[in-house]
The first five atom37 places (N, CA, C, CB, O) and aatype in JSON, in Angstrom:
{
  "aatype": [20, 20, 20, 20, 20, 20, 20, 20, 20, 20, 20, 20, 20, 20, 20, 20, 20, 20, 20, 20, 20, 20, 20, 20, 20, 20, 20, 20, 20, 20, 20, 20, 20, 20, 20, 20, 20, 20, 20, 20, 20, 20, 20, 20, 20, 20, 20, 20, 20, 20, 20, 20, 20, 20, 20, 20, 20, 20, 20, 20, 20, 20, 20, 20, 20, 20, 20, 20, 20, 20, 20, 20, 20, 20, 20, 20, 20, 20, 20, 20, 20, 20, 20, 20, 20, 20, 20, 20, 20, 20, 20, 20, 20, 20, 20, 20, 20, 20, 20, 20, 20, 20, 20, 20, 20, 20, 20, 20, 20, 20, 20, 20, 20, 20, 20, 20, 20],
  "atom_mask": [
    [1, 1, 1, 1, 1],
    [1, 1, 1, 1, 1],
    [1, 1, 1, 1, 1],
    [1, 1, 1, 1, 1],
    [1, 1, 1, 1, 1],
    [1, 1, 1, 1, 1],
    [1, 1, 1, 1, 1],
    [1, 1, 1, 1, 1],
    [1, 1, 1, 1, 1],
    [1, 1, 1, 1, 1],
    [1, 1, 1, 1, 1],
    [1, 1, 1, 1, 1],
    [1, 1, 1, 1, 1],
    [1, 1, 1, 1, 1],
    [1, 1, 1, 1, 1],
    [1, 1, 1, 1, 1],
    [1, 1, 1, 1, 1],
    [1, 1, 1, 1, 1],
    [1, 1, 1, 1, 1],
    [1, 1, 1, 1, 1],
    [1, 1, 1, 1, 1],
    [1, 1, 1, 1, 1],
    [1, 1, 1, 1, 1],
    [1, 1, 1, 1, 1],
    [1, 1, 1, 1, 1],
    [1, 1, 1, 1, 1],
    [1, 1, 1, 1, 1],
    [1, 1, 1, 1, 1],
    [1, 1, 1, 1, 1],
    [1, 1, 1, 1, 1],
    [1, 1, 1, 1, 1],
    [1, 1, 1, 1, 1],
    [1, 1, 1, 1, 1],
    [1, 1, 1, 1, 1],
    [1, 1, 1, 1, 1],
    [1, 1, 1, 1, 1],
    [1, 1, 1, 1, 1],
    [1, 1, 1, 1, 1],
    [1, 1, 1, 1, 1],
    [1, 1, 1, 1, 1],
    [1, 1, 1, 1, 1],
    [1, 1, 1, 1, 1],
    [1, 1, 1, 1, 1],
    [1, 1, 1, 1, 1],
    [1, 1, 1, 1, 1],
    [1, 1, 1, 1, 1],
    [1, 1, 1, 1, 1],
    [1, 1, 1, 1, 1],
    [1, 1, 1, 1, 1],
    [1, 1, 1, 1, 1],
    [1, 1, 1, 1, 1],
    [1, 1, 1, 1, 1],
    [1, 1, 1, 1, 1],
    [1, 1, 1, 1, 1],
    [1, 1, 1, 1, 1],
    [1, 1, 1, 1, 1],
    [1, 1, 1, 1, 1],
    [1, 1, 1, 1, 1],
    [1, 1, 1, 1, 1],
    [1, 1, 1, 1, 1],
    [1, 1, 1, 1, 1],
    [1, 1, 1, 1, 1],
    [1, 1, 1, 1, 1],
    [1, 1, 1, 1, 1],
    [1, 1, 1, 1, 1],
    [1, 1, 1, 1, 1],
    [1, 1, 1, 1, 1],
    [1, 1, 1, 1, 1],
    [1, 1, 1, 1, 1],
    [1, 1, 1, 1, 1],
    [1, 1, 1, 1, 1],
    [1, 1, 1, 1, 1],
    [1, 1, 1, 1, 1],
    [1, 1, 1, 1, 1],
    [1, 1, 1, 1, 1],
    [1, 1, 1, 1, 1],
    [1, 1, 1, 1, 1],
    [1, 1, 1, 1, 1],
    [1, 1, 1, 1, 1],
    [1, 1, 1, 1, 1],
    [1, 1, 1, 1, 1],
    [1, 1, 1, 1, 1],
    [1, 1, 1, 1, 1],
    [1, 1, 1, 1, 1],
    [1, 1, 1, 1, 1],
    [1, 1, 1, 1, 1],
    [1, 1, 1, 1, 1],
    [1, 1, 1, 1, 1],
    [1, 1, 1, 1, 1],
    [1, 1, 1, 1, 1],
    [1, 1, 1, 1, 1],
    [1, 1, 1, 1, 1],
    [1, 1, 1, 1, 1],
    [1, 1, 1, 1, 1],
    [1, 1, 1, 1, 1],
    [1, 1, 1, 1, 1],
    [1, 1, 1, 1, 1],
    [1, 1, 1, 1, 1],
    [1, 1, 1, 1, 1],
    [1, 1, 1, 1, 1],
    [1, 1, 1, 1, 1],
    [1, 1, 1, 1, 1],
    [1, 1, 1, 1, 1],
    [1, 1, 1, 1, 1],
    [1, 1, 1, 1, 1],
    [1, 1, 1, 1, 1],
    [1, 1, 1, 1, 1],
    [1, 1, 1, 1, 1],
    [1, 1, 1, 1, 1],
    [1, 1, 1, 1, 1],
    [1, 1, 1, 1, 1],
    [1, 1, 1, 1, 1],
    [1, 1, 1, 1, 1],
    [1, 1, 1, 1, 1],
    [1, 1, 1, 1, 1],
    [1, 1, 1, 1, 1],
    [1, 1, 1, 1, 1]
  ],
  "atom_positions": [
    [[0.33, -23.84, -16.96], [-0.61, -23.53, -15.89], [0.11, -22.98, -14.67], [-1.41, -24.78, -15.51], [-0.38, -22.04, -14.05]],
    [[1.25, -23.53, -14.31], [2.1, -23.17, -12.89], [2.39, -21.94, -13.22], [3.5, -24.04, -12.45], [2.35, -21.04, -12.39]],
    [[2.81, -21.71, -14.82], [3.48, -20.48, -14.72], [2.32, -19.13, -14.61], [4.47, -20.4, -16.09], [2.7, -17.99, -14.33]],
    [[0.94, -19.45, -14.86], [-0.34, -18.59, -15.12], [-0.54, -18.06, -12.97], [-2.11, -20.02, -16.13], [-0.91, -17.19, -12.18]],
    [[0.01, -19.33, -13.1], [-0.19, -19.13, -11.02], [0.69, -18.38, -11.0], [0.14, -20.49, -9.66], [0.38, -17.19, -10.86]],
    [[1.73, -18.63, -11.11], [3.23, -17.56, -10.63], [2.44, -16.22, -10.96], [5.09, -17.75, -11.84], [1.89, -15.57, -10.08]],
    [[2.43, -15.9, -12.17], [2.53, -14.26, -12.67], [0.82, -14.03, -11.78], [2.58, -13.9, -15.08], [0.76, -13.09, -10.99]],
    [[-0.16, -14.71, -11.93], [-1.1, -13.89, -11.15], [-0.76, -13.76, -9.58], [-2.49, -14.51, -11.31], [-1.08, -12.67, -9.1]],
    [[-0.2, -14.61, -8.79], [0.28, -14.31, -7.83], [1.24, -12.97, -7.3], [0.7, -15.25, -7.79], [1.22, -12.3, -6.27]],
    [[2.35, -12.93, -8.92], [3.23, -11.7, -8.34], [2.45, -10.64, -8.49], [4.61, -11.39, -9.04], [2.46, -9.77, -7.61]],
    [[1.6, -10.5, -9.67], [0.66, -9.19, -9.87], [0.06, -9.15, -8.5], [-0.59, -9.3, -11.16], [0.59, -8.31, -7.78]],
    [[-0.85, -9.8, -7.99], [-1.35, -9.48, -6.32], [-0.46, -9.43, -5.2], [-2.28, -10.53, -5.8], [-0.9, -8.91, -4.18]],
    [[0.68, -9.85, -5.19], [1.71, -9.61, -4.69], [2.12, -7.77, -5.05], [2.67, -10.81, -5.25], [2.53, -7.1, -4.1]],
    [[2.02, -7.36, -5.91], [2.76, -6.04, -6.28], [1.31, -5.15, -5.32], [3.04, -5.68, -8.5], [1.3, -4.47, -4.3]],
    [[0.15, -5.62, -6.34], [-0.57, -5.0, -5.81], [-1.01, -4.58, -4.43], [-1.09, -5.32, -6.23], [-1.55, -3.57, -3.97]],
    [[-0.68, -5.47, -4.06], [-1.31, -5.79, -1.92], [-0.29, -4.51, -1.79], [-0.61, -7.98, -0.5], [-0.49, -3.43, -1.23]],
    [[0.98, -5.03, -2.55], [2.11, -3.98, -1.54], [2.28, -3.38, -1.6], [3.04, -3.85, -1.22], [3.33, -3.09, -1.04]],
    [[1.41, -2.07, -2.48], [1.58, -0.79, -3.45], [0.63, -0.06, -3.73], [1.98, -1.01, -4.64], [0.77, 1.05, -4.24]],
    [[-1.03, -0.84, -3.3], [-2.19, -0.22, -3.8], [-2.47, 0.87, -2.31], [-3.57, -1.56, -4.26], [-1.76, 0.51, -1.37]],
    [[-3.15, 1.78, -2.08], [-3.44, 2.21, -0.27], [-4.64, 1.31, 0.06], [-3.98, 4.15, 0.14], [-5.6, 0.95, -0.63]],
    [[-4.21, 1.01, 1.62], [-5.68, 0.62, 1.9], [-6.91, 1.04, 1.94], [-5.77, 0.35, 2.67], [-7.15, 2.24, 2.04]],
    [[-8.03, -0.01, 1.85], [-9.28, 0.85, 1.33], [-9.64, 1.34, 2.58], [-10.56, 0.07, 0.53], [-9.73, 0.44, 3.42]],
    [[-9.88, 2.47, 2.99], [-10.64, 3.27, 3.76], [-10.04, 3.92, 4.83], [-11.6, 2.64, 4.18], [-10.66, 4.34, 5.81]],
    [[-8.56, 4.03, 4.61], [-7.27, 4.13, 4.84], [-6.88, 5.81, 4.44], [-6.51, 2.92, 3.94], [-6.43, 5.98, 3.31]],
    [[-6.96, 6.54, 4.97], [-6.71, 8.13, 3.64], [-4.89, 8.14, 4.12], [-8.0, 10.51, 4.32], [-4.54, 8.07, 5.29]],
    [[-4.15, 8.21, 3.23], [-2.73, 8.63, 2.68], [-2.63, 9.93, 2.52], [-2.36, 8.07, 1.4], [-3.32, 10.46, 1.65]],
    [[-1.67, 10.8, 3.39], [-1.56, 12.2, 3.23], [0.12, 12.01, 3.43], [-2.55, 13.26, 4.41], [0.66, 10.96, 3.76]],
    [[0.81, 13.32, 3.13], [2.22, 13.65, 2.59], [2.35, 14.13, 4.23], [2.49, 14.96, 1.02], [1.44, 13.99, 5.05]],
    [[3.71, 14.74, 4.53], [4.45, 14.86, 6.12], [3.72, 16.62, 6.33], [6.88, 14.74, 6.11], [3.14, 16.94, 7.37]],
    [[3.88, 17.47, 5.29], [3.33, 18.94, 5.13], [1.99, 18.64, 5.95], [3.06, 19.54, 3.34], [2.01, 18.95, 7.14]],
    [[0.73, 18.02, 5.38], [-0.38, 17.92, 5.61], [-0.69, 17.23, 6.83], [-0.86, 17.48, 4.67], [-1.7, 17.49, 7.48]],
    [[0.42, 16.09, 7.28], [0.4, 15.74, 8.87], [0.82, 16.31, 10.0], [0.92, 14.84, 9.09], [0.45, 16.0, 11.14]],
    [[1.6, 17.17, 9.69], [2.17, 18.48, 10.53], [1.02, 19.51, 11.04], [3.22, 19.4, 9.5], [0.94, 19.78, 12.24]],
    [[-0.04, 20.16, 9.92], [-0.92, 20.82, 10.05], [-2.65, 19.99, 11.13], [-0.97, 21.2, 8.45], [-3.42, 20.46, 11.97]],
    [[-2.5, 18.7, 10.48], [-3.54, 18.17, 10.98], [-3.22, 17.5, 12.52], [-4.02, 17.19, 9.92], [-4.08, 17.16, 13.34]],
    [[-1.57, 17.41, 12.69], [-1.67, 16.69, 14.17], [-1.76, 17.67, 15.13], [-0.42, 15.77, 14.58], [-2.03, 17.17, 16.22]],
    [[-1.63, 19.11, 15.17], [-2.01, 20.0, 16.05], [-3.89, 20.32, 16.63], [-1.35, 21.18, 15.33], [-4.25, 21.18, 17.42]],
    [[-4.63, 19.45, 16.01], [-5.92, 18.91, 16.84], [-5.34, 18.15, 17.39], [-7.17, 18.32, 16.27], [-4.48, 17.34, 17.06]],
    [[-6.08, 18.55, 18.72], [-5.51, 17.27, 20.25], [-6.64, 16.3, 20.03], [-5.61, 18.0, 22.39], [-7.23, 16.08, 21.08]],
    [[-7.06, 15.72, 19.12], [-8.22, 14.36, 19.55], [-7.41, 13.36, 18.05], [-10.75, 14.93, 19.31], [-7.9, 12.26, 17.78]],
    [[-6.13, 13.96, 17.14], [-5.68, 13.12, 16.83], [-4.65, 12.36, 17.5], [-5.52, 13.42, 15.98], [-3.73, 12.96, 18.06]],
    [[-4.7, 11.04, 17.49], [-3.64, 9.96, 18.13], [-2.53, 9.8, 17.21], [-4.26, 8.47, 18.39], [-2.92, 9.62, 16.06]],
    [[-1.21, 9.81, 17.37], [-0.42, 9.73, 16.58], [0.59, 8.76, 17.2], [-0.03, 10.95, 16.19], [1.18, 8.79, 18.28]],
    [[0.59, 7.78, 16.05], [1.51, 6.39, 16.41], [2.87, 6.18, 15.57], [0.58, 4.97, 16.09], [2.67, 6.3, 14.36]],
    [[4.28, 5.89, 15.93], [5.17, 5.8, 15.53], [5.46, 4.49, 15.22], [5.8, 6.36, 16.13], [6.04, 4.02, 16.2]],
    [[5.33, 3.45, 14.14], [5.47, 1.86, 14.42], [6.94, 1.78, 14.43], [4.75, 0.75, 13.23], [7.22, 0.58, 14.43]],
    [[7.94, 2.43, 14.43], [8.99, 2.43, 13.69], [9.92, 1.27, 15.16], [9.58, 4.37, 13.18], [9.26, 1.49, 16.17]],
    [[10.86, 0.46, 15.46], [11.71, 0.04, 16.33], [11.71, 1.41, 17.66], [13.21, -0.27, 15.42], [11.35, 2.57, 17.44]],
    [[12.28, 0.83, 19.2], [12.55, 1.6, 19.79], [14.07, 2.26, 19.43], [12.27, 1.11, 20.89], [14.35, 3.44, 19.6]],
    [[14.69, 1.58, 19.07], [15.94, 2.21, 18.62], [15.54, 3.58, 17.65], [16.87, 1.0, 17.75], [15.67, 4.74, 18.02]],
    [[14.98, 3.1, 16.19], [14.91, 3.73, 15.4], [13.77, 5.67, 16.03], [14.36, 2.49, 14.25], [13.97, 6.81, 15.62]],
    [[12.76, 5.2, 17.02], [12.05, 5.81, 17.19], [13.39, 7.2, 18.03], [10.77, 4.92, 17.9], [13.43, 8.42, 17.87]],
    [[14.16, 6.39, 18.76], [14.86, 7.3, 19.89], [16.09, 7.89, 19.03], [15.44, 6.33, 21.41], [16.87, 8.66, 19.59]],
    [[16.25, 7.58, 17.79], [17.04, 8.28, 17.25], [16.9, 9.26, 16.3], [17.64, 7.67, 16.96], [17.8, 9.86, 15.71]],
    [[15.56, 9.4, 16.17], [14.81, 10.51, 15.68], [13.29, 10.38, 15.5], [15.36, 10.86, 14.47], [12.83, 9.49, 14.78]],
    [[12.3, 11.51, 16.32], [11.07, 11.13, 16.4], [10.66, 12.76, 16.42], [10.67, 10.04, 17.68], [11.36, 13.77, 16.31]],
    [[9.19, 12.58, 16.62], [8.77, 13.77, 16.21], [7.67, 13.05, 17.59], [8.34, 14.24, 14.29], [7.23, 11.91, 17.73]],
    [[7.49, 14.44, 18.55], [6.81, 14.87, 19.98], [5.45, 14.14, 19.38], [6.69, 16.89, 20.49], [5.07, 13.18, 20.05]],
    [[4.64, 14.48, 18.18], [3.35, 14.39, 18.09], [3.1, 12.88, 18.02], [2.83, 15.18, 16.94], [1.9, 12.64, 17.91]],
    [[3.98, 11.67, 18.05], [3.82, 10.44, 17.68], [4.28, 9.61, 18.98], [4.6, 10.18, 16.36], [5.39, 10.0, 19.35]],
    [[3.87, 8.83, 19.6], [3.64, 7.83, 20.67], [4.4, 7.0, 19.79], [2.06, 7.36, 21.2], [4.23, 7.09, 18.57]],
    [[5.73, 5.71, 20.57], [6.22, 4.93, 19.87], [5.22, 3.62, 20.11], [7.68, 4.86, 20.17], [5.18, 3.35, 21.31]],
    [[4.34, 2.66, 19.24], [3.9, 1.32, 19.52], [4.77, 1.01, 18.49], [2.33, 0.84, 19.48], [4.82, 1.75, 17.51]],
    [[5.48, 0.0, 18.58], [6.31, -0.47, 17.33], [5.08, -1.63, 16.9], [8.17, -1.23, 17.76], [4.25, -2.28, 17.54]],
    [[5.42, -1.5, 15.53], [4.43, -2.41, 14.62], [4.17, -3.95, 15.52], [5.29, -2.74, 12.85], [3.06, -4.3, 15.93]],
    [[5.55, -4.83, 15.72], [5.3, -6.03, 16.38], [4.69, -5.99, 17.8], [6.5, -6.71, 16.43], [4.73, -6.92, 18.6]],
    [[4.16, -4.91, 17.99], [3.01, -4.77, 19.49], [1.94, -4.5, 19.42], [3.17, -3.85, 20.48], [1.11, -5.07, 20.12]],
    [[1.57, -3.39, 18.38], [0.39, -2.67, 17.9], [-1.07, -3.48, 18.39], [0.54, -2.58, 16.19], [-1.97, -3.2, 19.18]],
    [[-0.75, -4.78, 17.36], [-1.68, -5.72, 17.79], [-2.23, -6.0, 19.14], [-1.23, -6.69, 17.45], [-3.4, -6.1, 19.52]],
    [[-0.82, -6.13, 19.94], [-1.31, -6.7, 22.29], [-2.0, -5.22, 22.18], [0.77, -6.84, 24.34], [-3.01, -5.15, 22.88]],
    [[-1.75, -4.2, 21.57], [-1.26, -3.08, 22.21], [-2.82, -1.38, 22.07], [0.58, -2.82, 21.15], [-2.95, -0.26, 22.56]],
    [[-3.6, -2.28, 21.12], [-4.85, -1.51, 20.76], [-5.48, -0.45, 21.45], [-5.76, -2.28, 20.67], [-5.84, 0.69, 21.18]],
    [[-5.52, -1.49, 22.8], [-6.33, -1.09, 23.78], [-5.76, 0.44, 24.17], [-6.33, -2.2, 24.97], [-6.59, 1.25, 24.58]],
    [[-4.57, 0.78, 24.08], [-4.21, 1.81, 24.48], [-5.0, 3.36, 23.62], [-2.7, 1.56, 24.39], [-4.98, 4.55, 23.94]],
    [[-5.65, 2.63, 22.41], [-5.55, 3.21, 21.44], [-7.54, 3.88, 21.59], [-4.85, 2.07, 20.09], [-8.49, 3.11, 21.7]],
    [[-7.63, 5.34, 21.53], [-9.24, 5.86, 21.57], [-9.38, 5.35, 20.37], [-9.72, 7.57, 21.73], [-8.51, 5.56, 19.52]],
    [[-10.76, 4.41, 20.04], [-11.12, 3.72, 18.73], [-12.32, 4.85, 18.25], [-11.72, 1.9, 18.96], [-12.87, 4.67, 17.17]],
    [[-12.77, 6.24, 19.26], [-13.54, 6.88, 18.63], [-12.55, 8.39, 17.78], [-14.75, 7.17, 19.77], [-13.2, 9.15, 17.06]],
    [[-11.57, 8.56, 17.9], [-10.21, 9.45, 17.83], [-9.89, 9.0, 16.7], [-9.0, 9.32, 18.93], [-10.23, 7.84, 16.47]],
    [[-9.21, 9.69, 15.75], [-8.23, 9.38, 14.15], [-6.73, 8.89, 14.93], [-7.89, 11.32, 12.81], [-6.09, 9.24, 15.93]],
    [[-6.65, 8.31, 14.3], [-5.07, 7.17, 14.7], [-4.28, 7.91, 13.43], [-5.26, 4.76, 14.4], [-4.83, 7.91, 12.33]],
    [[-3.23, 8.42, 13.57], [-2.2, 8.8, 12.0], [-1.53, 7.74, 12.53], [-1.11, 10.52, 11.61], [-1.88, 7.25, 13.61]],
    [[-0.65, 7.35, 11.91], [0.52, 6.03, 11.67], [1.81, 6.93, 10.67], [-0.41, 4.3, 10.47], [1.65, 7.33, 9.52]],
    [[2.7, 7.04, 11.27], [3.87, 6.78, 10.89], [5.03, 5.72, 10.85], [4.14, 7.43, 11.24], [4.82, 5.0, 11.82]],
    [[5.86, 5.4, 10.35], [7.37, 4.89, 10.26], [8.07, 5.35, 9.36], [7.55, 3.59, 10.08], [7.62, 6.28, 8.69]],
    [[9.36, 4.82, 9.11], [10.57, 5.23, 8.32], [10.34, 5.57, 6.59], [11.65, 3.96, 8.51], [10.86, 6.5, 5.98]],
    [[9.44, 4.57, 6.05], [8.95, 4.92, 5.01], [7.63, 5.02, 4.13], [9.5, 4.52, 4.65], [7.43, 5.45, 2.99]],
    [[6.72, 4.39, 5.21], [5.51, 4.56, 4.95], [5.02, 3.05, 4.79], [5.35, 5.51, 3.77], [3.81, 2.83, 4.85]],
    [[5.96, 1.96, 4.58], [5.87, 0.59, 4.54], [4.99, 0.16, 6.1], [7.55, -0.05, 4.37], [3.83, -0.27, 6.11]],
    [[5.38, 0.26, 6.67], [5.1, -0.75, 8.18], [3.9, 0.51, 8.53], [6.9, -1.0, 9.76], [2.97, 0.0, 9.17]],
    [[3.8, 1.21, 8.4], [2.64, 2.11, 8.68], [1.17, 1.72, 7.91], [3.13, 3.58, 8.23], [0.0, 1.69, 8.27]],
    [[1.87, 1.45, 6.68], [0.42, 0.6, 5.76], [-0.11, -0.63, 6.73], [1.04, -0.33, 3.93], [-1.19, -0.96, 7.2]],
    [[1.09, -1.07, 6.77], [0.31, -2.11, 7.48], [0.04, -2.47, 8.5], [0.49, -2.86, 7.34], [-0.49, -3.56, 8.75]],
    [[0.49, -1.23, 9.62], [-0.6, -0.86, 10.94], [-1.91, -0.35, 10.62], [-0.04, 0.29, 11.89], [-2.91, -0.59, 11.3]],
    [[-1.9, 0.58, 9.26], [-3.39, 0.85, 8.97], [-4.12, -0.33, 8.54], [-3.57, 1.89, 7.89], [-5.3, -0.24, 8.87]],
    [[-3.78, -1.61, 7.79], [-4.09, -2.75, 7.8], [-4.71, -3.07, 8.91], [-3.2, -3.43, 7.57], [-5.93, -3.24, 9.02]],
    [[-3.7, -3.18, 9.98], [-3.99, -4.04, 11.17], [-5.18, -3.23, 12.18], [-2.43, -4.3, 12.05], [-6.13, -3.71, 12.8]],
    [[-4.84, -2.21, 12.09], [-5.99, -0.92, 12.69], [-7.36, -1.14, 12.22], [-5.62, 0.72, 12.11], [-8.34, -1.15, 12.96]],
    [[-7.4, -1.34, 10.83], [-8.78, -1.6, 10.06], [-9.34, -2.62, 10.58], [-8.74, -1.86, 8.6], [-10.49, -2.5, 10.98]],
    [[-8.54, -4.03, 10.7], [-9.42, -5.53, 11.21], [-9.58, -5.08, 12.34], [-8.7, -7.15, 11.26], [-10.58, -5.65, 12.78]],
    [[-9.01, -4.07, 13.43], [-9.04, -4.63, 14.67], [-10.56, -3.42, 14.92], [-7.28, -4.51, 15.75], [-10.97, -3.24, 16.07]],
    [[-11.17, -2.76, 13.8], [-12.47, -2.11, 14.08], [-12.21, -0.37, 14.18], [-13.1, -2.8, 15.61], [-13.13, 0.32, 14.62]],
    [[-11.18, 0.15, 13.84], [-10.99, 0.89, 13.83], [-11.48, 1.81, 12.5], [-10.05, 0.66, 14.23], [-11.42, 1.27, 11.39]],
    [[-12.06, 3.45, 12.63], [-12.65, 3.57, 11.51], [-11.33, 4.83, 10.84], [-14.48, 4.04, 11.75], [-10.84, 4.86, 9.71]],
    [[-11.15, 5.4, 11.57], [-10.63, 6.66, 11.16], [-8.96, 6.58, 11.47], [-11.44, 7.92, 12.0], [-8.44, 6.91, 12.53]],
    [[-8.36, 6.13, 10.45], [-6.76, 5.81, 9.84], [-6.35, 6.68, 9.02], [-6.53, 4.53, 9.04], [-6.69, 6.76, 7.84]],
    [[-5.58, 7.41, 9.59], [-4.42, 8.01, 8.28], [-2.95, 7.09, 8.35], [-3.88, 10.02, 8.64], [-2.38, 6.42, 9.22]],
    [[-2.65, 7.51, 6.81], [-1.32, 6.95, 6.88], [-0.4, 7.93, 6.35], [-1.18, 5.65, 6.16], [-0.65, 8.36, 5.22]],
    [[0.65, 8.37, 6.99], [1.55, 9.28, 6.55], [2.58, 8.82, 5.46], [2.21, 9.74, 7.67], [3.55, 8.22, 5.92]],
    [[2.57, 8.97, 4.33], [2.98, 8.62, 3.1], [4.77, 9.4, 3.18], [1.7, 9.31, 1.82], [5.25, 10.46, 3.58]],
    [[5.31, 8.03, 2.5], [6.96, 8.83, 3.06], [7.45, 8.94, 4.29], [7.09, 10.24, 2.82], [8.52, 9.52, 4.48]],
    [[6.91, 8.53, 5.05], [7.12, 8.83, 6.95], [8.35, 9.87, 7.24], [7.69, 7.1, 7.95], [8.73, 10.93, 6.75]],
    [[8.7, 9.16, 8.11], [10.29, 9.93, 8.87], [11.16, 10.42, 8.02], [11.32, 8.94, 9.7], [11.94, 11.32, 8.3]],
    [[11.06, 9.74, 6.71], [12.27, 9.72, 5.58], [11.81, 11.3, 5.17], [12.16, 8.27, 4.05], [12.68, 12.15, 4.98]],
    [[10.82, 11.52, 5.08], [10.08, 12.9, 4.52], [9.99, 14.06, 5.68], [8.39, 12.53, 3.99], [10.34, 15.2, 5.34]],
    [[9.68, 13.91, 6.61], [9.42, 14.18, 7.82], [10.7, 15.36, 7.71], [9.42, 12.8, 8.94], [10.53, 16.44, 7.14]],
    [[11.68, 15.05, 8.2], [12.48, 16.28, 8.35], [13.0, 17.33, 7.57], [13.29, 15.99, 8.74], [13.66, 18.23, 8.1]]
  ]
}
């Protein structure tokens, strides 16, 4: 029985961390390049301030992921939010955190920074 817990656990474990979020749209760095030149998209960098200042791209505002949350308010909730970071990890899960906090219109840049240049 413990072991029926383990393996369904890691399967939702893989899954949470690998599936996109639902209502969440995932686009490649090509297709975020083209779409962040509308000025009513918001573009967020979760990535560290270190990491952000050692290579960033003009179209992305740094909120690092561990603020996002205090940090919403800064954020037009009627405007598309893109989300970047380093690999597309911590960006999922600002689009996560974007979704509870009522937000409708999330992209997530798939591959982030790593793709980016």
């Amino acid at each position: 029985m413990l072991e029926w817990l383990f393996i369904l656990f890691f399967i939702w474990f893989i899954l949470n961390r690998f599936l996109p979020v639902k209502g969440v749209m995932n686009i490649d760095t090509e297709e975020a390049k083209k779409r962040l030149k509308q000025s009513t998209i918001q573009g967020i960098d979760v990535r560290t301030p270190g990491e952000y200042q050692a290579y960033h791209s003009n179209y992305f505002s740094n909120i690092p992921l561990s603020e996002l949350y205090h940090r919403t308010e800064e954020l037009n909730p009627d405007n598309e939010v893109m989300v970047i970071c380093q690999s597309g990890m911590r960006s999922k899960k600002a689009a996560k955190l974007l979704k509870k906090k009522g937000f409708q219109k999330i992209t997530n840049v798939k591959d982030g920074m790593t793709a980016w240049r």
